[in-house]
C-alpha positions in Angstrom: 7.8 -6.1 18.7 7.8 -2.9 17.0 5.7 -0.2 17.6 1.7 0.3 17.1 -0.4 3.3 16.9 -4.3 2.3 17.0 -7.0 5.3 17.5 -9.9 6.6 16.2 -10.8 10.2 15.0 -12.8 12.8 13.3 -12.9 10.8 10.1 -12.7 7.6 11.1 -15.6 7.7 13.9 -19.1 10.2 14.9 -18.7 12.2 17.9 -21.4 9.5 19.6 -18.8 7.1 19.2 -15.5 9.1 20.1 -17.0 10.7 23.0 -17.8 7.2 24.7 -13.8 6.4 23.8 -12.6 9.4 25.4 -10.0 9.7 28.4 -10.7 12.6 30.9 -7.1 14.3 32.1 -8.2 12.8 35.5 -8.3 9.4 34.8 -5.3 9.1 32.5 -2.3 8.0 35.2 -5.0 5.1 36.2 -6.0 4.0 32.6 -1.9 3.7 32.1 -1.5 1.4 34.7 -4.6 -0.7 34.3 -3.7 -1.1 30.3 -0.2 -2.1 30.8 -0.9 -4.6 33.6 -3.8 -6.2 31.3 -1.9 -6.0 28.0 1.4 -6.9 29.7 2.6 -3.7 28.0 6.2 -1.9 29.6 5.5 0.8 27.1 2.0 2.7 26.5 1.2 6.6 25.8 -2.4 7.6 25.2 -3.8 10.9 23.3 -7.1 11.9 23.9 -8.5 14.8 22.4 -11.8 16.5 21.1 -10.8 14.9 17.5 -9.3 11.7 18.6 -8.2 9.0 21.0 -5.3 7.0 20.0 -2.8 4.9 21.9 0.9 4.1 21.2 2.9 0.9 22.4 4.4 -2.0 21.6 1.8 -4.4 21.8 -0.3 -6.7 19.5 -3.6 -4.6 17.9 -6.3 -7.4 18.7 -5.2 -7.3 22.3 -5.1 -3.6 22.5 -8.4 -3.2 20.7 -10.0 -5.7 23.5 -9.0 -3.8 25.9 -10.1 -0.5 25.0 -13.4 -1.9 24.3 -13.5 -3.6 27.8 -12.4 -0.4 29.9 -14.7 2.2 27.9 -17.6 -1.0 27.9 -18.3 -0.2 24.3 -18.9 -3.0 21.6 -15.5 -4.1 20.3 -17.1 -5.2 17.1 -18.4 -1.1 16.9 -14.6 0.2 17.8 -13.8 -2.6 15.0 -15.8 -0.6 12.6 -13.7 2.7 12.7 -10.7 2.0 14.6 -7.2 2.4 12.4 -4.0 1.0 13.2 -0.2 1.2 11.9 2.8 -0.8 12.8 6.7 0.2 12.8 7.5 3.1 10.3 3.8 3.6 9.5 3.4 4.3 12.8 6.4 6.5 13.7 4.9 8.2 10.1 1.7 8.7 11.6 2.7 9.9 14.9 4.9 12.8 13.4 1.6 13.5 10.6 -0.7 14.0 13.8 1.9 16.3 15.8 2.6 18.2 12.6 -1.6 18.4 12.6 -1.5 17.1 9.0 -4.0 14.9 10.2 -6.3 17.2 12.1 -9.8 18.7 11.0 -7.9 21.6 11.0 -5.0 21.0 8.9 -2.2 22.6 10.2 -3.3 23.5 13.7 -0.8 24.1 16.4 -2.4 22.7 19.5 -2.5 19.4 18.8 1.5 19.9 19.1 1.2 20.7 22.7 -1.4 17.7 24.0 0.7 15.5 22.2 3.8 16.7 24.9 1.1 16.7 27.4 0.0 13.2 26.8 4.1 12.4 26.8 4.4 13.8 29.9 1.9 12.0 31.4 3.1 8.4 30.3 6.6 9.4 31.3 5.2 10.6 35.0 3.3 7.2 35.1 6.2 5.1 34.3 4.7 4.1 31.0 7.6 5.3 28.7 10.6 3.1 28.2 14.1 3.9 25.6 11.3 3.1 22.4 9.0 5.4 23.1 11.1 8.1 24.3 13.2 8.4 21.3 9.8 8.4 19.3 8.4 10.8 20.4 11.3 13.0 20.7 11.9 12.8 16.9 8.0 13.7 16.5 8.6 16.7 18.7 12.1 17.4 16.0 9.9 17.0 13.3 6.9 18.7 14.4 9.5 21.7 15.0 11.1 21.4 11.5 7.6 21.4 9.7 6.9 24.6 11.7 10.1 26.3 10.9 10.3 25.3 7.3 6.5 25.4 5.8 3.5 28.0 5.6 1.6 25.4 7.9 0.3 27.6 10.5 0.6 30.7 9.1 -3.4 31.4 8.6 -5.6 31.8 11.4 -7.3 28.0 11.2 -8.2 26.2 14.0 -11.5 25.2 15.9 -11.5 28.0 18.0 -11.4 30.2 14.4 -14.3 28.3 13.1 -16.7 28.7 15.9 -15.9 32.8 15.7 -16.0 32.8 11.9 -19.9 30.8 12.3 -21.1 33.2 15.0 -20.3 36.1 12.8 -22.9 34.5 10.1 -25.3 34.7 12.6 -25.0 37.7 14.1 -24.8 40.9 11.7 -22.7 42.9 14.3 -20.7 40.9 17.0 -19.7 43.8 18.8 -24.0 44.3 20.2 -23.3 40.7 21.8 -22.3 39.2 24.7 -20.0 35.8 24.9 -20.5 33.2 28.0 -17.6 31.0 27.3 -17.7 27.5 29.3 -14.0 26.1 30.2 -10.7 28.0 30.4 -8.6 26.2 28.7 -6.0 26.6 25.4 -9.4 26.3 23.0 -11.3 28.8 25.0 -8.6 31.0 25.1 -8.2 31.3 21.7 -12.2 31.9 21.3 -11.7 34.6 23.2 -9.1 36.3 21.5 -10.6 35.8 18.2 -14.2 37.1 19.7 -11.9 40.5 20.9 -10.6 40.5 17.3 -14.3 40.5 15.8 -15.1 43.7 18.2 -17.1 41.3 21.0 -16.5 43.0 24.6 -18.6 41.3 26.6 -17.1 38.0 27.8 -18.1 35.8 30.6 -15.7 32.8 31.5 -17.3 30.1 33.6 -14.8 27.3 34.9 -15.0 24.2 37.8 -12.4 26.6 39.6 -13.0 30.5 40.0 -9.3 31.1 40.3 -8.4 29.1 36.8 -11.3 31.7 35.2 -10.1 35.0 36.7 -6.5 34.5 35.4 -8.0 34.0 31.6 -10.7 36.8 32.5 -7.9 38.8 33.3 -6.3 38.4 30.1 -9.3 39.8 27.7 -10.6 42.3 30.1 -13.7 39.3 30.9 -16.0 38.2 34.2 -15.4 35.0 36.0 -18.4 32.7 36.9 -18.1 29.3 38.5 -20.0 26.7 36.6 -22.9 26.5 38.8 -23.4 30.3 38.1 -24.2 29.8 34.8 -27.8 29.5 34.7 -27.9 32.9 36.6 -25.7 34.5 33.8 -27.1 32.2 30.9 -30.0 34.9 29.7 -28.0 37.7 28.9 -25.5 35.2 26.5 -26.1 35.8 23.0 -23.1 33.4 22.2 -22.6 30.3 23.8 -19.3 28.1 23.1 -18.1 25.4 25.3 -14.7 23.3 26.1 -14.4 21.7 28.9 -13.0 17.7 30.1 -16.4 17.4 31.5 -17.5 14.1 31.5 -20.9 14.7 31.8 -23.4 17.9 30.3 -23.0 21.3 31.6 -25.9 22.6 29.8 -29.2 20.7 29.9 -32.5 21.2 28.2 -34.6 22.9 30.8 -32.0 25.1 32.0 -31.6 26.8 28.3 -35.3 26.5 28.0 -35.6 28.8 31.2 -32.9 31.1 29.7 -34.8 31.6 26.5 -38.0 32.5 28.6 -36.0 35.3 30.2 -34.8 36.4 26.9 -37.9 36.7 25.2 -36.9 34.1 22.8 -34.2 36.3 21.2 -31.5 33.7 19.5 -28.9 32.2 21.2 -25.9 30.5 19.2 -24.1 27.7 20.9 -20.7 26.0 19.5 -20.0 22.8 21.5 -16.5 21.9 20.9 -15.9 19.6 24.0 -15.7 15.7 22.8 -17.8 14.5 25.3 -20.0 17.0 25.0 -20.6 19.9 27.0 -24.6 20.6 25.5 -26.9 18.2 25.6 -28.0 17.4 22.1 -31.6 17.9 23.0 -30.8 21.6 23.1 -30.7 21.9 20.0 -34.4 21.0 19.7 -35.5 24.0 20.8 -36.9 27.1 18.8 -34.3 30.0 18.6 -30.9 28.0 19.5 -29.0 27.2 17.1 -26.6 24.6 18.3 -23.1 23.6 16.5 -20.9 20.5 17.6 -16.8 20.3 16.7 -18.2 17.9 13.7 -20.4 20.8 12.1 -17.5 23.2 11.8 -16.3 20.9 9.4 -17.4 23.3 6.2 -16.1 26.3 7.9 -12.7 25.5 8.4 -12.7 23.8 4.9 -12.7 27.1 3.6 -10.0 28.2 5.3 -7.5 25.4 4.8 -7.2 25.6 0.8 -4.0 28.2 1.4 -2.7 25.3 3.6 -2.6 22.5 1.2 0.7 23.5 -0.7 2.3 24.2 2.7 1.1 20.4 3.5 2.4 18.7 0.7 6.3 20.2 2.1 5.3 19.0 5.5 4.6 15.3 4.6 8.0 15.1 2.3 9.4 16.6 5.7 7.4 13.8 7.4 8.5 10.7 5.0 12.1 11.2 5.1 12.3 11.7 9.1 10.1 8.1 9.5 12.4 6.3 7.0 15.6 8.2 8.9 14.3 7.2 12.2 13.9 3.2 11.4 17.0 3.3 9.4 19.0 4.6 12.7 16.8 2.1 14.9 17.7 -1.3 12.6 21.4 0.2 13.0 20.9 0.1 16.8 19.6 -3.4 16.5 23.2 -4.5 14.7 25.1 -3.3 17.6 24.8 -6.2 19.7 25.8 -8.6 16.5 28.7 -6.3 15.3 29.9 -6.3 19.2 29.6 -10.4 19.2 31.6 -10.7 16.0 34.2 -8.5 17.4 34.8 -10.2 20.3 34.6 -13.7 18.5 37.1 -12.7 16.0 39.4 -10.9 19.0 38.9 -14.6 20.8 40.4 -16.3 17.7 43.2 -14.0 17.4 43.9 -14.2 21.2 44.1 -17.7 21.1 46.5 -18.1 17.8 48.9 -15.2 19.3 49.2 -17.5 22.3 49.7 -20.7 20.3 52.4 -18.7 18.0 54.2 -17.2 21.3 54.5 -20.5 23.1 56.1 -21.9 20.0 58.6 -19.4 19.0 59.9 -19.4 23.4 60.5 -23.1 22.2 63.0 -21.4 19.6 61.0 -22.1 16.2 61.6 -19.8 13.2 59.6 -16.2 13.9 59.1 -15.8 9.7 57.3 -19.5 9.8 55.6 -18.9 12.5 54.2 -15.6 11.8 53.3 -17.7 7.9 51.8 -20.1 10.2 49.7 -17.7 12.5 48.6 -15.6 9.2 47.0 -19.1 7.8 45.5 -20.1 10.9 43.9 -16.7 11.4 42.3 -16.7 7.7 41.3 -20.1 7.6 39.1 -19.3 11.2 37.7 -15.9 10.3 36.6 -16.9 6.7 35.3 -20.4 7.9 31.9 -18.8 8.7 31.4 -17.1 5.5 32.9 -19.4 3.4 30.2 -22.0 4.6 27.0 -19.8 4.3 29.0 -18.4 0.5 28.7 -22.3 -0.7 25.6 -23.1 1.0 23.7 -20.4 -1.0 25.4 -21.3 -3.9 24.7 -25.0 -3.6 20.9 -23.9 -3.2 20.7 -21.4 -6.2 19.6 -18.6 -3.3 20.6 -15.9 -5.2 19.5 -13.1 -2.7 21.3 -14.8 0.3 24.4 -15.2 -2.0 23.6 -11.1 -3.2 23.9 -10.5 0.9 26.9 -12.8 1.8 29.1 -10.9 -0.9 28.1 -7.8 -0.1 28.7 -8.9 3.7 32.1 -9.7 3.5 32.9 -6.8 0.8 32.9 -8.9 -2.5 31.6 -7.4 -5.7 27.8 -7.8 -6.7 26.7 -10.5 -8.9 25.7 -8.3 -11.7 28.9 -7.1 -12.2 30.7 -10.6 -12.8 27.8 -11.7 -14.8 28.3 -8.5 -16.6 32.1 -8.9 -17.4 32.0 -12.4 -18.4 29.5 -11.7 -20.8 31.3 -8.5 -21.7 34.9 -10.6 -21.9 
C-alpha cells in the first residue's frame, strides 16, 4: 500500500475547524497507539501545528478520515469538506513542500522544519515508524536541507512571529513607550521576542505553565517571568498582548481583560493570538479598546513580505520535484530486488542441475566437446523457455506494450526500430 498524507490547513480549513482537529504535545504518544490499533496501521506519524494537522501512513484515506473524525468527535462529513489527501509520490511531494515551508502561510518559514523532526521523533519513540516511513522522512529532512542551502527561501525575516511585530508597530506610533506580556515560551514566542527587542520594546513579561521554562527565555531578552495564573495581576500594565501556547483550553477570558481595561483607563491594548486552539477567547475581541488578531488575520501582513520569496520558491519546488520522482524511482528499484534475487537463483538451479547431468555423463567416458554442445543447448533452451512463451503470447494477442516490455526485458531492440528499417530497406 503505498503511502498517504491526509490533513487540513490554513487554506483548506477556518481556525474553528482546525483548532477542534488539533493534537496537544501531551496527547500525541496515546493518539499513536489508539490510531494504529483502530486503523490496523504498523506505520503512522502525525503533525499538528497552529497552521495544520496532517497524518502520514500507509493506510486507506476513508478509514483514516473516520477515524480522525471519531477521536476529535467532529462531523466526518465537515472534515470531508476541507480535508486533502495524496498517495505515493504526491505524497512524498507534499511531505518535502511542507518541510521546505513551501506550503506554509509563511512561505518559506523555518520552523515548520523542526516540528516536522519533532513530530518524527515522536512516532519513532512510540513505535509508530517502520523502514517506509523512516526513509521518507529522512529524504524530506535531505531535501528540506538542500532547499535551505541552495535558495533565497529564508533569507527575509517572514514568519508569524514577524507579522504579529510588524501589526503592533501599526498600532502603536512608538513601540519602545510599551510594554509586551508574552503568553507561552516556546520557539514562536521566542522569536516575538527578539523581533519586539529589534523594534526598541524593553519591557517584556513572559508567562508560562512552568516558572522555570519562562526564566530561561526571560533570561535571554533581559525579560520578567510570571506563571500563568499571575497574569491577571500583570495584565494592566500590557500594552501588547501575543499568545502561543499548546493550551487546550483559553488562557484569557472576557472578564479578566475587561477588569484589566478598567485598571487601565481604557487605554488600548493589542492582542495577537497565534496559538491554534486558541489562547483568547474570541469574545475579547468584543470589547471597546482591544484590538484582537488571530494567526488567520496576519494573513495580509505577511503577504507583503513574501513577494521577494516567490522566485526563491519556484527553485525550491524544481528542488522538490526531482527528489519525489528520485525517491519512488529508488523505492520501485527496491521492490525488484526480491524478483531479480528469485530469477537468479532459478536460473543458478537450472545450471546446477545441467552441470550435474553433464558430469555424471562424461565419468561414464562420453565425448567432453558433445557434452559441453549438449549442456550449452539444454541451458538455452531452459533459460529462454520463459521468455520465449510470454514473447509469442503477446504477439499472438497484438499486445504491443507487453511485447515493447518483453524485448526490452531480455535486451532485444525496440519495435520502432525494426519497423523503421524494414520500411527503410
Amino acid at each position: 500500500m503505498p503511502i498517504l498524507a491526509l490533513g487540513i490547513n490554513h487554506d483548506s480549513a477556518p481556525i474553528e475547524v482546525r483548532e477542534r482537529v488539533a493534537f496537544a504535545p501531551e496527547v500525541m504518544p496515546g493518539a499513536l497507539a489508539e490510531a494504529r490499533r483502530a486503523l490496523r496501521c504498523p506505520e503512522l506519524a502525525i503533525l499538528s501545528t497552529c497552521n495544520r494537522t496532517e497524518i502520514y501512513g500507509e493506510v486507506e484515506r476513508e478509514q483514516l478520515l473516520e477515524w480522525l473524525a471519531a477521536y476529535h468527535r467532529v462531523p466526518q462529513e465537515q472534515l470531508e469538506g476541507c480535508c486533502y489527501s495524496y498517495s505515493g509520490e504526491a505524497a512524498v511531494r507534499h511531505m518535502m513542500r511542507v518541510a521546505c515551508g513551501l506550503d506554509s502561510l509563511v512561505l518559506g518559514e523555518p520552523q515548520i522544519l523542526g516540528q516536522i523532526k519533532s513530530a518524527y521523533a515522536v512516532a519513532r519513540e512510540s513505535g509508530s515508524v517502520g523502514s517506509l516511513l523512516h526513509s521518507v522522512f529522512q529524504q524530506v529532512f535531505a531535501v528540506a536541507k538542500k532547499v535551505r542551502t541552495e535558495t533565497a527561501i529564508g533569507e527575509n525575516p517572514v514568519s508569524v512571529a514577524y507579522a504579529a511585530v510588524s501589526l503592533a508597530s501599526r498600532i502603536f506610533t512608538d513601540l519602545k513607550q510599551q510594554t509586551a506580556l508574552l503568553i507561552g515560551a516556546g520557539e514562536t514566542i521566542e522569536l516575538v521576542a527578539r523581533h519586539l527587542l529589534e523594534q526598541g520594546v524593553r519591557q517584556l513579561v513572559v508567562a508560562n505553565r512552568t516558572l522555570q521554562r519562562a526564566q530561561q527565555l526571560a533570561e535571554n531578552f533581559g525579560a520578567e517571568a510570571i506563571l500563568l495564573a499571575d497574569i491577571p495581576e500583570h495584565l494592566p500594565r500590557a500594552d501588547i498582548v501575543i499568545s502561543s501556547t499548546a493550551s487546550q483550553l483559553p488562557i484569557l477570558g472576557k472578564g479578566a481583560v475587561e477588569s484589566a481595561l478598567k485598571q487601565r483607563r481604557h487605554r488600548p491594548v493589542f492582542m495577537v493570538d497565534i496559538a491554534v486552539p486558541r489562547d483568547i477567547e474570541p469574545q475579547v475581541g468584543q470589547l471597546d479598546d482591544v484590538y484582537l488578531y488571530t494567526v488567520d488575520d496576519l494573513r495580509g501582513v505577511i503577504d507583503e513580505g513574501m513577494r521577494s520569496r516567490e522566485k526563491a520558491a519556484r527553485a525550491a519546488d524544481a528542488i522538490v520535484d526531482a527528489a519525489a520522482i528520485e525517491f519512488m524511482r529508488e523505492r520501485r528499484s527496491l521492490g525488484a530486488v526480491d524478483s531479480i534475487r528469485s530469477y537468479r537463483q532459478r536460473a543458478q538451479e537450472i545450471g546446477s542441475a545441467e552441470l550435474e547431468r553433464a558430469l555424471v555423463q562424461l565419468d561414464k567416458g562420453e565425448d567432453p566437446r558433445r557434452l559441453l554442445e549438449q549442456l550449452t543447448r539444454a541451458l538455452t533452451n531452459k533459460l529462454i523457455h520463459a521468455p520465449t512463451v510470454s514473447l509469442k503470447r503477446a504477439t499472438a494477442e497484438g499486445d504491443l506494450e507487453r511485447l515493447r516490455i518483453a524485448r526490452e526485458i531480455v535486451g532485444l531492440e525496440p519495435l520502432a526500430d525494426i519497423a523503421l528499417e524494414k520500411k527503410d530497406g
